[in-house]
C-alpha positions as CSV (number, residue, x, y, z in Angstrom):
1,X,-8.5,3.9,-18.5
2,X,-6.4,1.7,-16.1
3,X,-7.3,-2.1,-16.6
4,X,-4.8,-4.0,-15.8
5,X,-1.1,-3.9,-13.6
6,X,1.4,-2.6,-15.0
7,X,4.0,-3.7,-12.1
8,X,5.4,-2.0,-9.5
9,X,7.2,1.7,-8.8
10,X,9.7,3.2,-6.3
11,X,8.6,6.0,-4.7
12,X,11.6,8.7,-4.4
13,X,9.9,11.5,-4.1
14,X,6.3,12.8,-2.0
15,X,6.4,17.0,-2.7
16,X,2.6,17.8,-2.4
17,X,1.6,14.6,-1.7
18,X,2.3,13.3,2.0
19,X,-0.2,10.3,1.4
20,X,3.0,8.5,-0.5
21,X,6.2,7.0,1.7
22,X,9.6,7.7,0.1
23,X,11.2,4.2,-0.3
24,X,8.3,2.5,-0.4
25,X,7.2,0.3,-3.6
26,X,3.8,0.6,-5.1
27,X,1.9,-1.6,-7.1
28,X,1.3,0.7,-10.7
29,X,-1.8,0.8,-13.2
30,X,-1.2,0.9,-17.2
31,X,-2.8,4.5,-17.7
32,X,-1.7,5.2,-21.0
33,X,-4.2,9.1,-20.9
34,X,-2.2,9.7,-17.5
35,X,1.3,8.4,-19.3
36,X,1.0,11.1,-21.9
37,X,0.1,14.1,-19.5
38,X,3.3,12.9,-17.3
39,X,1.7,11.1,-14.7
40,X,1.7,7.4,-13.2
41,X,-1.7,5.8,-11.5
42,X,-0.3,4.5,-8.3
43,X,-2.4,1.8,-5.8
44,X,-2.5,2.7,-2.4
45,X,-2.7,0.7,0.9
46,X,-6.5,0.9,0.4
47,X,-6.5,-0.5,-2.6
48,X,-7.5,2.6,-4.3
49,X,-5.4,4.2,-7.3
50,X,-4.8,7.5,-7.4
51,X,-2.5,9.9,-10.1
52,X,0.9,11.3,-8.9
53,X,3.7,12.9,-11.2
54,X,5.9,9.9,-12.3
55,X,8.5,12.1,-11.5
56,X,8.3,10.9,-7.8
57,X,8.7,7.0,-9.1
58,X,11.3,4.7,-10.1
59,X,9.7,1.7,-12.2
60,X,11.1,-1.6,-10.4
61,X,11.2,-4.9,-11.4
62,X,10.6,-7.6,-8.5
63,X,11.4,-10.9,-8.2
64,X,8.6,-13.7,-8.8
65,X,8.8,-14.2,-5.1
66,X,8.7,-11.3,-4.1
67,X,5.2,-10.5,-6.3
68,X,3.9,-13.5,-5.2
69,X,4.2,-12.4,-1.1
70,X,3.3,-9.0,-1.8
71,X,-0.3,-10.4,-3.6
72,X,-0.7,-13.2,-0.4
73,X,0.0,-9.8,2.1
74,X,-2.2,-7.7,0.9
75,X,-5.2,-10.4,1.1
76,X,-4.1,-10.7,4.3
77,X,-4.0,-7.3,5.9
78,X,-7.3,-6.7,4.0
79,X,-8.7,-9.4,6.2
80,X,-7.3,-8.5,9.3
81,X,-8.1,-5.1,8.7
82,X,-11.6,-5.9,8.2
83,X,-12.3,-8.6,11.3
84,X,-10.9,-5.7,13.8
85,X,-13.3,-5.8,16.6
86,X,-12.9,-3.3,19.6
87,X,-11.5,-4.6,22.6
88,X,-13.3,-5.1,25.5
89,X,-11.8,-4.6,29.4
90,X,-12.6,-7.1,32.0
91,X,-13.8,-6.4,35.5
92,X,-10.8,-8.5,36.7
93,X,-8.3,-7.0,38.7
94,X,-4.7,-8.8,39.7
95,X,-3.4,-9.2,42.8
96,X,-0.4,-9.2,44.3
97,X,0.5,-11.8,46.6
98,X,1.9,-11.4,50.2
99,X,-0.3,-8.1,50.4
């Protein structure tokens, strides 16, 4: 069963699955069931995790920095995400001057 992060895979490859970006990094699940049957549990930009063939990814190691803006970025667009209201037209209508 996945519990905790594993850290973080390059995705080279998306055959079959056009849900995953090539060059993109992933945050990556320890899975050790889906290890053994060749497979990698990746999280998505939902924050779901889902099984791919860890033949599409390249296990990266990023800096502390780096982990530490990618955690404060995904709060973030989580937020942002979740405050979108829909945009409302006004009545008003600009004029030109000299007309």
């Amino acid at each position: 069963m996945a519990t905790r992060e594993k850290g973080y895979a390059l995705c080279v490859e998306n055959r079959g699955a056009e849900d995953l970006e090539i060059r993109k990094v992933y945050r990556v699940l320890h899975d050790k069931g889906a290890a053994a049957a060749g497979y990698v549990r990746v999280i998505d930009e939902s924050g779901e995790d889902y099984l791919y063939p860890a033949a599409y990814f390249v296990s990266v190691e990023l800096p502390q920095k780096a982990k530490r803006a990618w955690t404060a970025n995904r709060g973030l667009a989580k937020r942002r995400r979740s405050s979108n209201e829909p945009l409302q037209r006004t009545g008003a209508r600009v004029t030109r001057s000299g007309r």
